[in-house]
C-alpha positions as CSV (number, residue, x, y, z in Angstrom):
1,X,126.2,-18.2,124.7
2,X,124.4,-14.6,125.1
3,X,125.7,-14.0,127.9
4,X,129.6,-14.5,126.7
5,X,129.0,-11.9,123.7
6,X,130.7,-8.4,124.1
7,X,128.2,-5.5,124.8
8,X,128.2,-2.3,122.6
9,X,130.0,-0.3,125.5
10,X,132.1,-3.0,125.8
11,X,133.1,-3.3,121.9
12,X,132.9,1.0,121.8
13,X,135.6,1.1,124.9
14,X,138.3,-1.6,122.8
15,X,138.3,0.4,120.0
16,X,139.3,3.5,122.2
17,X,135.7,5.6,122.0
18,X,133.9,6.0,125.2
19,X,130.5,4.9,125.7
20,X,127.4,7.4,125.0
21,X,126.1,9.5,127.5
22,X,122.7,7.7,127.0
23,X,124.1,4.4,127.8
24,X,125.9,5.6,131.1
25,X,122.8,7.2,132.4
26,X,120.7,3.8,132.0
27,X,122.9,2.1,133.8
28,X,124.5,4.0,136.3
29,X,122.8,6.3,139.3
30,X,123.5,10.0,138.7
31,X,126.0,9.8,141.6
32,X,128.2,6.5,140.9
33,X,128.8,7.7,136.7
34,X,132.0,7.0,135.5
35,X,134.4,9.6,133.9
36,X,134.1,10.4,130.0
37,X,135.9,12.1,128.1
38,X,135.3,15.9,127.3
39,X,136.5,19.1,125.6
40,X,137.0,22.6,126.6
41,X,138.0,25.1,124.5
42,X,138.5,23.0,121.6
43,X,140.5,20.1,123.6
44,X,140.6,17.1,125.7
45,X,144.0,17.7,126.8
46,X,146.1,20.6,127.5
47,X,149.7,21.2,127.9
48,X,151.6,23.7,130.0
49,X,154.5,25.5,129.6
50,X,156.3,23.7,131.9
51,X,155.1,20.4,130.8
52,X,152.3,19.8,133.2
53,X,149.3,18.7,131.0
54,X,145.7,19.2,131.9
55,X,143.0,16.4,130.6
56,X,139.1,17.2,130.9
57,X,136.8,14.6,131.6
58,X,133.0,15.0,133.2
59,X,131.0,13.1,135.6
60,X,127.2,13.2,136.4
61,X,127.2,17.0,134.5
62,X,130.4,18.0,136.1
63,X,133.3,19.2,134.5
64,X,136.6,17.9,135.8
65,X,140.6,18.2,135.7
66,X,142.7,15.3,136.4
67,X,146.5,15.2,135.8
68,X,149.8,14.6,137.4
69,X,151.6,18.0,139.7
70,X,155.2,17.2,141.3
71,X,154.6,13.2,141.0
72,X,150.9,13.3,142.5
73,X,147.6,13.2,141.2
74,X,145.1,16.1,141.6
75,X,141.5,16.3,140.6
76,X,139.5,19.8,140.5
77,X,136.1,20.2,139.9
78,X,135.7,23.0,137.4
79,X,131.3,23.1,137.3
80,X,128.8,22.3,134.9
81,X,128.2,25.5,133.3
82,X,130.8,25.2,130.4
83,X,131.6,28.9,129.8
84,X,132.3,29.3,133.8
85,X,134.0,25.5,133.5
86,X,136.4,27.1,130.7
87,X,137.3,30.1,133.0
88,X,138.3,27.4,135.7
89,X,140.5,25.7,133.3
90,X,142.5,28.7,132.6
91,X,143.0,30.1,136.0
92,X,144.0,26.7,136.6
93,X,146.6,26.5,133.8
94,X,147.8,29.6,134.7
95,X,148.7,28.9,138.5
96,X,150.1,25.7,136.8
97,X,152.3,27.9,135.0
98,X,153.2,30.3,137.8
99,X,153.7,28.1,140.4
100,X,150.9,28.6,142.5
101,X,149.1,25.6,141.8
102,X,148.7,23.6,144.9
103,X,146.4,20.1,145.7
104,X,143.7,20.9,148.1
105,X,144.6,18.1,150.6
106,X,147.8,20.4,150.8
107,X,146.7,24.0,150.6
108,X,147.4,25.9,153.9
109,X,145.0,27.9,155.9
110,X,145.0,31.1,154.2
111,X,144.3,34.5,156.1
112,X,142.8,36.4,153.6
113,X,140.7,35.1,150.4
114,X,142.3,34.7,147.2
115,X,140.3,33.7,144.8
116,X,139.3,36.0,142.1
117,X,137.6,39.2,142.7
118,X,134.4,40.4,141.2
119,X,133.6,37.5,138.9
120,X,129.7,36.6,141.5
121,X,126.7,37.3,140.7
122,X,124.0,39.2,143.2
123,X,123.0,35.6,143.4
124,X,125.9,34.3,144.7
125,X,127.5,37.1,146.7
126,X,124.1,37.3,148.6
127,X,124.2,33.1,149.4
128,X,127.8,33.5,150.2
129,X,127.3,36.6,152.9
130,X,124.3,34.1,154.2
131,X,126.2,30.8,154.7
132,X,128.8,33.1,156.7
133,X,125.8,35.0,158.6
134,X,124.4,31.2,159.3
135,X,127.2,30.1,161.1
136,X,127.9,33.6,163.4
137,X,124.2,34.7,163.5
138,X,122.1,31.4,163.4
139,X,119.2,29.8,161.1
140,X,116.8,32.5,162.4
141,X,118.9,35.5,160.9
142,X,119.5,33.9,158.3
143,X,116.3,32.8,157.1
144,X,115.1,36.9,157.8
145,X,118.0,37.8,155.9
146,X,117.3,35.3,153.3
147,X,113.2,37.0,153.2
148,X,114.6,40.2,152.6
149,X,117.0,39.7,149.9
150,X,114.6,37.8,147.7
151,X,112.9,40.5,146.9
152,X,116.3,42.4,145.9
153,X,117.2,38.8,143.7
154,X,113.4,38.9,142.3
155,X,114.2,42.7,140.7
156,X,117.8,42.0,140.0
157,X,117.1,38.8,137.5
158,X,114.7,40.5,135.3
159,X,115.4,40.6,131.7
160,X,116.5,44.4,131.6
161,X,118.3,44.3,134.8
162,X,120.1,41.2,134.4
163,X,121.5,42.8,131.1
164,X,121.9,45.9,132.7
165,X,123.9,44.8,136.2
166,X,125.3,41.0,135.5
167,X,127.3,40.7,138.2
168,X,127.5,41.9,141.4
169,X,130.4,44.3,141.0
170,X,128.5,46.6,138.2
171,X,126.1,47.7,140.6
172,X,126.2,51.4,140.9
173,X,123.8,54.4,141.9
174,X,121.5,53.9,139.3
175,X,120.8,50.2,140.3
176,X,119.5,51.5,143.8
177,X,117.7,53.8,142.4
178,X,115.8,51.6,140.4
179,X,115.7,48.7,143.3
180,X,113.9,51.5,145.7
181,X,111.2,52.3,143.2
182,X,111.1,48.8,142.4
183,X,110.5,47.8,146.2
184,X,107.8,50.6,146.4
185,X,105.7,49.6,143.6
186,X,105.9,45.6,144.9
187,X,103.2,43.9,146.0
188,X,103.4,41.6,149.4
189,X,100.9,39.6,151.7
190,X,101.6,39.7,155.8
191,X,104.6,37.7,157.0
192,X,105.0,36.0,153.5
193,X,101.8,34.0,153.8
194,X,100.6,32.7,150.2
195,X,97.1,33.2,150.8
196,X,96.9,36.5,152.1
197,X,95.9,40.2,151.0
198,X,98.7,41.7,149.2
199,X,99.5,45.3,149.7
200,X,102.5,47.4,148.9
201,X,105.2,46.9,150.9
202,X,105.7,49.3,154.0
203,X,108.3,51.9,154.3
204,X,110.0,49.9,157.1
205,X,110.1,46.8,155.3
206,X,111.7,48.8,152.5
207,X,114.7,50.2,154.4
208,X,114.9,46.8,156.1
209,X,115.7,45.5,152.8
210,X,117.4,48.1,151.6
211,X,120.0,48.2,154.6
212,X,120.2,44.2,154.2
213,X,121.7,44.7,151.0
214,X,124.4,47.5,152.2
215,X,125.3,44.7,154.7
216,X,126.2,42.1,152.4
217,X,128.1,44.7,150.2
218,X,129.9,46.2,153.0
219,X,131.1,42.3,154.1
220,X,132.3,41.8,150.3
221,X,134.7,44.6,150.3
222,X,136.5,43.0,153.5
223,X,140.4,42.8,152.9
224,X,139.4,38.7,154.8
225,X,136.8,38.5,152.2
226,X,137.2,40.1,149.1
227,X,134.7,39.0,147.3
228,X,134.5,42.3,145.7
229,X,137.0,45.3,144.2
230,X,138.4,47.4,146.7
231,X,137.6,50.3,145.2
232,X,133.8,49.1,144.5
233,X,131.6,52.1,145.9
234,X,128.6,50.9,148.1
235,X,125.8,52.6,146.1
236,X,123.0,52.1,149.6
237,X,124.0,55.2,150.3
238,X,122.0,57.2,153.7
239,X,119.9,59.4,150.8
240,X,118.7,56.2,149.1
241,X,117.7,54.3,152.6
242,X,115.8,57.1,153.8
243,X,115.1,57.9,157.7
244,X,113.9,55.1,160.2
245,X,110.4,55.6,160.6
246,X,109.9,56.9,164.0
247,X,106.3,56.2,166.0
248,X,104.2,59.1,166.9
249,X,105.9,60.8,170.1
250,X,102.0,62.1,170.8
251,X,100.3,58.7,169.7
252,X,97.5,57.5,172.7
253,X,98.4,54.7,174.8
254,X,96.5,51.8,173.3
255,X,96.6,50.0,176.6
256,X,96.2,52.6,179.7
257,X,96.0,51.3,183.4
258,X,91.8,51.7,183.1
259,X,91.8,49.2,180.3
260,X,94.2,46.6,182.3
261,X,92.1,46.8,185.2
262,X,88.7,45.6,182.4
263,X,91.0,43.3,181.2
264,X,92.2,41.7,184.7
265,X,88.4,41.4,185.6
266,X,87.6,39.1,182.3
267,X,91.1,36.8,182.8
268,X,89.9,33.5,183.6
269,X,91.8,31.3,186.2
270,X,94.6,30.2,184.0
271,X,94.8,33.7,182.0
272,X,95.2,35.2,185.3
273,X,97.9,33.2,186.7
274,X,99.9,32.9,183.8
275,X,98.8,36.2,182.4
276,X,98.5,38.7,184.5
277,X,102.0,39.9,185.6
278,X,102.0,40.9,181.9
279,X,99.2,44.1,183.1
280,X,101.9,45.0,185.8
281,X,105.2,44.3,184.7
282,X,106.9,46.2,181.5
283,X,107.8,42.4,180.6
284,X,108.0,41.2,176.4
285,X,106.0,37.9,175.5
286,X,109.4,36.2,175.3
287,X,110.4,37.0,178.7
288,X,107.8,35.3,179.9
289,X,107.8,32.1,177.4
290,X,111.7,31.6,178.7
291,X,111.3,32.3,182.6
292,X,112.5,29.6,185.2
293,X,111.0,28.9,188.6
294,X,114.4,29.4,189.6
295,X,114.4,33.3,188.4
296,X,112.0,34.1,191.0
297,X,113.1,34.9,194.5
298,X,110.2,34.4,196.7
299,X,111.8,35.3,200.0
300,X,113.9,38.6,198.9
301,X,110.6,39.1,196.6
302,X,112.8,39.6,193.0
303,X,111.8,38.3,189.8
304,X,115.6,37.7,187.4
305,X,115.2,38.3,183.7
306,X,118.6,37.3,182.3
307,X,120.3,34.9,179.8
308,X,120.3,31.0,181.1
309,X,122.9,28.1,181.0
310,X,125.6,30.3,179.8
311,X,124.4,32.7,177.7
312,X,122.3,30.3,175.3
313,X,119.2,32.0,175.8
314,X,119.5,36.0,175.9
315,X,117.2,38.7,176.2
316,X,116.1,40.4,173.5
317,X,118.3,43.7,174.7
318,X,120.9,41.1,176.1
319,X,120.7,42.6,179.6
320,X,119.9,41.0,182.9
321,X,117.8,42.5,185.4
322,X,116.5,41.9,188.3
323,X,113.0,43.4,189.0
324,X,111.7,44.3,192.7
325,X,108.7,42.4,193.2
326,X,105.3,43.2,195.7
327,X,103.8,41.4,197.4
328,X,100.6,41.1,195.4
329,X,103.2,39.7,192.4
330,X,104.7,37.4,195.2
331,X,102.0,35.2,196.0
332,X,100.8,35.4,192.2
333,X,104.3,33.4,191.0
334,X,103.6,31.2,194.4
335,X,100.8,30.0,192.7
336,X,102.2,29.8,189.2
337,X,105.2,27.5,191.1
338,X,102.9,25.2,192.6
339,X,105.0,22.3,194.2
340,X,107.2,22.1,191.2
341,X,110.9,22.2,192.1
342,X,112.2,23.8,188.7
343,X,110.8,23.9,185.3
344,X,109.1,27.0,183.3
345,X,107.2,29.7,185.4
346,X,104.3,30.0,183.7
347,X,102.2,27.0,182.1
348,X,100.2,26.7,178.7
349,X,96.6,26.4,179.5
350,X,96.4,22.4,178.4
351,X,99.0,21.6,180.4
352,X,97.7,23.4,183.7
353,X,94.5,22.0,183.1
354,X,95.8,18.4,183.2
355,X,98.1,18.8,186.3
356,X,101.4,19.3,184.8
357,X,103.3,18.2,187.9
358,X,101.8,14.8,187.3
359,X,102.1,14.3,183.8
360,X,105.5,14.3,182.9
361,X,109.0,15.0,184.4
362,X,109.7,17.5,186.1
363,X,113.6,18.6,187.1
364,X,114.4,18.2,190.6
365,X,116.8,21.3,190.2
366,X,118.8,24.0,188.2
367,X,121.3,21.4,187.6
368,X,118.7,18.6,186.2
369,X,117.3,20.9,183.9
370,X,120.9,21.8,182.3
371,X,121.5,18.1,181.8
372,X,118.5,17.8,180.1
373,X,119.5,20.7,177.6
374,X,123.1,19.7,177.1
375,X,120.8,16.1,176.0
376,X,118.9,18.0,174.1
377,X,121.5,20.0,172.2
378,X,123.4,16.2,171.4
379,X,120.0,15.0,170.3
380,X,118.8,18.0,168.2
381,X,118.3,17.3,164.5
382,X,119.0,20.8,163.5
383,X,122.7,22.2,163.2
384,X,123.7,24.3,165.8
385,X,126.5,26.6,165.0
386,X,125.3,29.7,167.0
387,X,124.0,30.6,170.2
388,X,120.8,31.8,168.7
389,X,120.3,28.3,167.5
390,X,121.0,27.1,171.1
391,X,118.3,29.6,172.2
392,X,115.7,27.7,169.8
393,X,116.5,24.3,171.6
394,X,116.2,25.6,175.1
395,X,112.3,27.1,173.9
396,X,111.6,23.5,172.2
397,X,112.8,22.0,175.8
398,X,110.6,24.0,177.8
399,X,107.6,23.8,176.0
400,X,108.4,20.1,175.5
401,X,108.1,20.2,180.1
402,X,104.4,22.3,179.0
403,X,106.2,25.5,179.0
404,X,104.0,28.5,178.3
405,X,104.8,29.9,174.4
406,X,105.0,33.4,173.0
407,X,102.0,32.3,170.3
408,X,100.1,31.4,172.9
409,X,100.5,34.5,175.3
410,X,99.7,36.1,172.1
411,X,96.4,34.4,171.1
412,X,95.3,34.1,174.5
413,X,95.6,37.4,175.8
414,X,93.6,38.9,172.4
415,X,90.9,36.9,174.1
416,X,90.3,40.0,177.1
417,X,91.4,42.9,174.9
418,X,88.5,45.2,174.7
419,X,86.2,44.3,171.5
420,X,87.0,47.4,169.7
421,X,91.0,47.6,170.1
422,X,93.6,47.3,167.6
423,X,96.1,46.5,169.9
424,X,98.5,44.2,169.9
425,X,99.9,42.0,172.5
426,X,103.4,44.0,172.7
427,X,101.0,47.5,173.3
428,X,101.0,45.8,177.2
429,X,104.7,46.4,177.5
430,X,103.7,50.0,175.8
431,X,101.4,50.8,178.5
432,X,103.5,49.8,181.8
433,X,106.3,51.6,180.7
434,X,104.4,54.7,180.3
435,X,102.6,54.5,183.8
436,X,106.3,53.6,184.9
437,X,107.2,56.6,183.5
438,X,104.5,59.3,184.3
439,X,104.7,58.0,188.5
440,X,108.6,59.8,187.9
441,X,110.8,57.3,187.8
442,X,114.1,58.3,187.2
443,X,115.4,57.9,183.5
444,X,118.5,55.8,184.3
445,X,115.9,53.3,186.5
446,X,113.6,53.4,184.0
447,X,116.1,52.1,181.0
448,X,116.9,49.6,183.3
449,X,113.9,48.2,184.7
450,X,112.4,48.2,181.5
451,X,115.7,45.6,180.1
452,X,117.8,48.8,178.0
453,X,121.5,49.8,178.0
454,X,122.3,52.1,181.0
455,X,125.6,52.7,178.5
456,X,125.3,56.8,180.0
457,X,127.8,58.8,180.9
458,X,125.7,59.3,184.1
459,X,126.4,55.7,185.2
460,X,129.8,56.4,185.4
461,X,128.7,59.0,188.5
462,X,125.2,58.0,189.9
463,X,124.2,54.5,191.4
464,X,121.0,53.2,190.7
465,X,118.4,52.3,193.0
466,X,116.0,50.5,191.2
467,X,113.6,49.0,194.6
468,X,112.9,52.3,195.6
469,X,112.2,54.0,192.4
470,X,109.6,51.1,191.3
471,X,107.8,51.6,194.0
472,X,106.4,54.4,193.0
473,X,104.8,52.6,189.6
474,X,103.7,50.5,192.0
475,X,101.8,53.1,194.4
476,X,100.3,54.1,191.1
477,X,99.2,51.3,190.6
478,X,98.0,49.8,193.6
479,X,94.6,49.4,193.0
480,X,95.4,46.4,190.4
481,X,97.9,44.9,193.0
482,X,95.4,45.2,195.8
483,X,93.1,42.7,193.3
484,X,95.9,40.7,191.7
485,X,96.4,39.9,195.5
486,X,92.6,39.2,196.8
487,X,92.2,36.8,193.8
488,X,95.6,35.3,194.4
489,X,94.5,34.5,197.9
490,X,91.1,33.6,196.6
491,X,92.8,31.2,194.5
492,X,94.8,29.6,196.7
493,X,92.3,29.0,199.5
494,X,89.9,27.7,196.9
495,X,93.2,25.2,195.5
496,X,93.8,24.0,199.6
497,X,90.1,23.3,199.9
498,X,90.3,21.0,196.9
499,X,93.5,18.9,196.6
């Protein structure tokens, strides 16, 4: 007999009231709430000049319009923040009015943005000018991006400058101004991490930020994006960013060819064969975290350093090179190669230690080893919209085949730096290149051997001949080949004698 007696929201909805907000919550999930009635300025429903009226209802916190436009129903979702909900509802009425009102399963594709200009917050134009970056940059830009313009949101959304610069168009000189000294007082710990020692933030990091924020203005202003006025004035203005910080032209080379040859005599086996062509070759840690067996020539004695499968995994300058190798370098990658067909040149240590030819799949060839990315990029969990998210996949595949990895070249190679350096892993690149340069190579060469733009008007005359001009690095530094290659042998005899 209970059961056949009306409930409250039953009785409430007879007599034409709609049931309380209380009610709706208990019983419904947040996403599945039916439609209630609501007001915005002052009324449910509002009529047109043309007849078309407008009725206001919310679900789950969300203001919405519903009506009827040229014999079809439309629904608009006008947010939950009332004051912003209210502006909706008279742009809305107003297109209504003019004619411009159209359903969005029926709006064209528009060429240039035409929604209303200047009404975002620094909040909003910043995650806007991010979801765009996301999509042509990838999640790694993004997420840098994303690091540098919280500090910019942090100063922004205190109390006096909130009141002083509420949205994104009153920005001016004096905002800048104050951001700068703002960023130079601020207090940050190394790459973000919770725990660490905060400092003030360096003068790099301060321009980096800085110019972040003159890119996402100069992308509002856009005729396709308009997101601010055209005639808003970019206050990061050159004065304000300040000079790049440039390194010391006469600063000491923190890794000379002395201090390679110490370092080369305390590698252990599997530092030395995955490690050591890092002491002789002006090579970055990532160059050698993303190099095939296939890069290496071992019979024309050239090691490739280019982009893979398509141009999914560039360089960091985007150029391809192909470096002359010696013979001491040679049988070095012969060993690294082992009787693998394909796969990463150089090993992580775990993986070398175990046998990696035995432990897992290896690809037969090039052509293997692109099927298995293509299956990779289907199966990845991450959304790829970029080619520098594709890059990310092809890392994860090869150290998923025990691929040697950047942190690892990093961390292992620390282990034979001298006990008193500061260096830093990249400071091996530093010191090649400047024993690449003081043997006389020529300047053109030298860009590109060491993977920079030969974009010179002296390229437009002058070939380059990069075998003959490396060889003299390499004369200067034969006395590390000449024991790159003894141990190499030494290595390999010792391997035979073994297996």
């Amino acid at each position: 007999m209970k059961d056949l007696l009306p409930s409250s929201d039953q009785i409430t909805t007879a007599i034409g009231l709609s049931p309380s907000a209380e009610t709706v919550g208990a019983r419904y999930p947040a996403d599945k709430r039916p439609m209630q009635r609501a007001e915005l300025m002052g009324s449910h429903s509002h009529t047109c000049n043309n007849g078309v009226v407008v009725h206001v209802w919310v679900r789950a916190e969300q203001f919405l319009a519903r009506g009827s436009h040229q014999g079809k129903r439309y629904g608009l979702t006008l947010g939950e923040d009332k004051p912003r909900a209210e502006a909706a509802l008279r742009r809305l009425l107003t297109e209504i009015e003019d004619g411009k009102f159209c359903r969005a399963s029926e709006r064209p594709p528009r060429f240039f943005e035409t929604s209303p200009v200047g009404t975002l917050t620094l909040r909003e134009l910043c995650d806007a000018c991010l979801l765009e970056k996301r999509k042509l940059r990838g999640l790694k830009t993004a997420k840098t991006y994303q690091g540098r313009l919280s500090h910019v949101l942090d100063h922004i959304e205190a109390s006096d400058a909130a009141r002083r610069w509420p949205l994104a168009r009153n920005i001016d000189r004096a905002y800048a101004i104050d951001l700068r000294a703002f960023l130079t007082r601020r207090q940050v710990t190394p790459n973000g991490r919770s725990g660490g020692h905060k400092r003030p933030m360096s003068t790099r990091q301060i321009r980096n930020t800085m110019h972040t924020l003159k890119m996402v203005f100069e992308w509002a202003v856009r005729a396709d994006v308009r997101r601010l006025p055209v005639d808003f004035v970019n206050p990061i203005t050159s004065d304000i960013l300040g000079p790049m910080p440039l390194k010391d032209p006469l600063r000491a080379v923190a890794l000379p060819l002395e201090v390679r040859l110490a370092m080369l005599e305390r590698m252990d086996d599997w530092q030395f064969t995955n490690l050591a062509a890092l002491l002789a070759l002006p090579l970055r840690p990532e160059d050698a975290s993303r190099a095939l067996i296939s890069d290496v020539d071992l019979v024309e004695g050239e090691l490739r350093l280019g982009s893979h499968f398509g141009g999914c995994d560039q360089s960091k300058g985007k150029i391809d090179v192909t470096l002359p190798l010696p013979n001491a370098l040679i049988e070095l990658f012969r060993i690294c190669i082992g009787q693998r067909a394909e796969g990463p040149l150089f090993l992580g240590r775990a993986q070398r230690r175990r046998r990696i030819e035995r432990v897992i799949q290896t690809p037969n060839d090039l052509a293997e080893l692109r099927a298995w990315f293509d299956q990779e990029l289907h199966q990845s969990r991450r959304q790829i919209d970029a080619q520098a998210d594709q890059k990310s996949v092809y890392h994860r595949l090869l150290k998923g085949l025990g691929g040697l990895t950047t942190d690892e070249i990093g961390k292992e190679i620390r282990k034979v730096f001298p006990k008193d350096s500061s260096a830093r892993p990249y400071d091996l690149r530093h010191g090649v290149t400047q024993d690449m340069h003081d043997s006389g190579i020529r300047h053109l060469e030298l860009r590109y051997l060491t993977a920079h733009t030969t974009r010179d008007i002296l390229n437009e005359y002058v070939g380059l001949d990069p075998k003959t001009e490396i060889q003299k690095y390499y004369d200067r530094i034969a006395t590390m080949l000449r024991l790159i290659e003894e141990r190499a042998r030494g290595f390999a005899a010792e391997s035979r004698r073994t297996a």
